[in-house]
N, C-alpha and C positions, 0 to 999 in steps of 0.2 A: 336277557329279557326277550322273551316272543311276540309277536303278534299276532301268533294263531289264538282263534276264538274256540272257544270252550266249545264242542258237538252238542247239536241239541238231539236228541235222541228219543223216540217213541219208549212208554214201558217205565216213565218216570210217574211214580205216584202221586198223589193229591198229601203226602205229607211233608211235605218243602219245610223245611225250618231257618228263618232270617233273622238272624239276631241280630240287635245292636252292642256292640262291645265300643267304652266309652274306658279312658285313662285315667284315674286321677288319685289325688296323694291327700289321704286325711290320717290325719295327727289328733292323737287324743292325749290332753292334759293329763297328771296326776287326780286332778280333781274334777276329771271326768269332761272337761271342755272340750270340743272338737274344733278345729282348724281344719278347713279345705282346700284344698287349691285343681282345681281343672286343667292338666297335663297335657289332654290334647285339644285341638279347638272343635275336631270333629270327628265323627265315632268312624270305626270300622266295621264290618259286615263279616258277620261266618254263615255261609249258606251249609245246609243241610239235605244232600239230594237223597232218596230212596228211590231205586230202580226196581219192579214190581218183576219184567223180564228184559233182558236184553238177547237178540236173537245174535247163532252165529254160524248163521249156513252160509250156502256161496251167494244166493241173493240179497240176504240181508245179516252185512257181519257187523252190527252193533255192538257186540260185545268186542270184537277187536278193536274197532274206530276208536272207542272208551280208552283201552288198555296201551292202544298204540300212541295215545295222546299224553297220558300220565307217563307212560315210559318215553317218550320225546321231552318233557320236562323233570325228569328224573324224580319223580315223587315232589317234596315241597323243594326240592332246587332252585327250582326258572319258574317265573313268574310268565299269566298268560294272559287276556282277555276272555271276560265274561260279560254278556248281553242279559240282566237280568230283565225277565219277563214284563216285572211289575216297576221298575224302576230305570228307563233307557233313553225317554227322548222326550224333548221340551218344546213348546208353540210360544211364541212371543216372548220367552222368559226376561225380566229384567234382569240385565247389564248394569246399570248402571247410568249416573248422570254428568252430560261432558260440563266442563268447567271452561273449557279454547286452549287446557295445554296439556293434560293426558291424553295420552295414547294408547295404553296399553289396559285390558280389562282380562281377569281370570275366566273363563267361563265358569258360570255356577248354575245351580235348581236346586227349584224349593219342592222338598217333598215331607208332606206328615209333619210341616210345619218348621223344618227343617232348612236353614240355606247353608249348602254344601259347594264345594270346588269341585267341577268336573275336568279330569284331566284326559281323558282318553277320548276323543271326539271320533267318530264315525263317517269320515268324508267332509266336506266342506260346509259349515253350517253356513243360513240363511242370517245375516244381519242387516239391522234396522236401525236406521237414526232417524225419529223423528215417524216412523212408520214408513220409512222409503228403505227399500231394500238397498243396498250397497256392495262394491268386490272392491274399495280400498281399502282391504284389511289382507293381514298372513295372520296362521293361527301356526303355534308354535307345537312341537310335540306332547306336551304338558296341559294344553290346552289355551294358552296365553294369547289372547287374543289383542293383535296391533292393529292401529291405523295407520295411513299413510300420512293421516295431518288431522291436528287433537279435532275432534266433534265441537260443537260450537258451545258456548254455555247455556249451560240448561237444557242440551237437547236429551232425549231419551234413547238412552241404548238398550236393544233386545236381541234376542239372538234363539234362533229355531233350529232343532238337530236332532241327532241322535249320537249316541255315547257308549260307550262301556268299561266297565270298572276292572281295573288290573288286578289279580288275583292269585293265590298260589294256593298247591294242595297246602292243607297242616298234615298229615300222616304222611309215609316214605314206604306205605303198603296197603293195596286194592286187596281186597276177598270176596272174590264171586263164587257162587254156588254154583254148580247144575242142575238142574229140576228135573228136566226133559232132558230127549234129543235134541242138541241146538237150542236150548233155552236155558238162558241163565238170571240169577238174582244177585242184586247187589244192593246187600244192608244199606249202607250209607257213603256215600261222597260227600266228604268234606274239605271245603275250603274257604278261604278269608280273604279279604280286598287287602290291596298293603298301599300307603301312601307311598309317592315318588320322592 
């Protein structure tokens, strides 16, 4: 498991593709009934990058940064850290409400309607009981966020940060073109968030 963060790289196009891929088990009777059941509680993400050029002169070796990072993770091997653009960091997000004998709260965000577990946190988030900042907490590597002595009941917990989603390629092979001198395309990078 790494914790190098995905390169962000000039020459990525405007056709990003973010799916949601969601788990679940449905059974169809003989006489046509369905039964369902929801497998996971919360989806995962396949990002879809198209690279329009990536440069690889001595000034600007993009295209190797790219190549040097998939082969440091061995294609879909090792798992890495991804900062998605559009989905990374939260202002006041509710936490949760203390009761005087929890401690401990997952971090999460609500996005698109959504309330998710964010495990990868990005440095020391900003926590609030009651709208008062607080440092009597540790946050675990997972995200898990302790206090040093439960919140009081009924107080409001929030918590302000940034994040990024663990991720692995799915293919175990890159194909870039050459266009130019020192210019290259790359169809598509793909990969997908993996829970911990």
């Amino acid at each position: 498991m790494s914790n190098l963060v995905y390169p962000e790289l000039p020459g990525l196009g405007f056709g990003v593709i973010r799916a949601q891929v969601w788990r679940n088990s449905v059974r169809e009777t003989d006489s046509g009934r369905e039964f369902s059941r929801a497998i996971w509680s919360s989806p995962r993400r396949r990002y879809r990058l198209k690279y329009e050029f990536l440069r690889s002169g001595q000034a600007f070796p993009e295209m190797q940064t790219l190549l040097a990072f998939f082969n440091a993770h061995q294609g879909s091997f090792d798992t890495w850290r991804f900062r998605d653009p559009d989905d990374h960091e939260v202002t006041d997000e509710p936490l949760g409400t203390g009761n005087g004998t929890r401690v401990a709260w997952q971090a999460i965000r609500e996005f698109a309607g959504l309330v998710e577990p964010v495990y990868e946190l990005d440095g020391t988030p900003v926590v609030k009981i009651n709208g008062v900042a607080t440092t009597a907490f540790t946050v675990s590597a997972t995200g898990l966020i302790t206090f040093s002595a439960p919140p009081a009941n009924g107080a409001d917990i929030t918590w302000t940060g940034d994040y990024f989603w663990r991720c692995r390629f799915t293919k175990d092979q890159m194909d870039l073109e050459k266009f130019m001198q020192d210019m290259w395309q790359l169809g598509q990078v793909e990969f997908m968030t993996v829970k911990p």
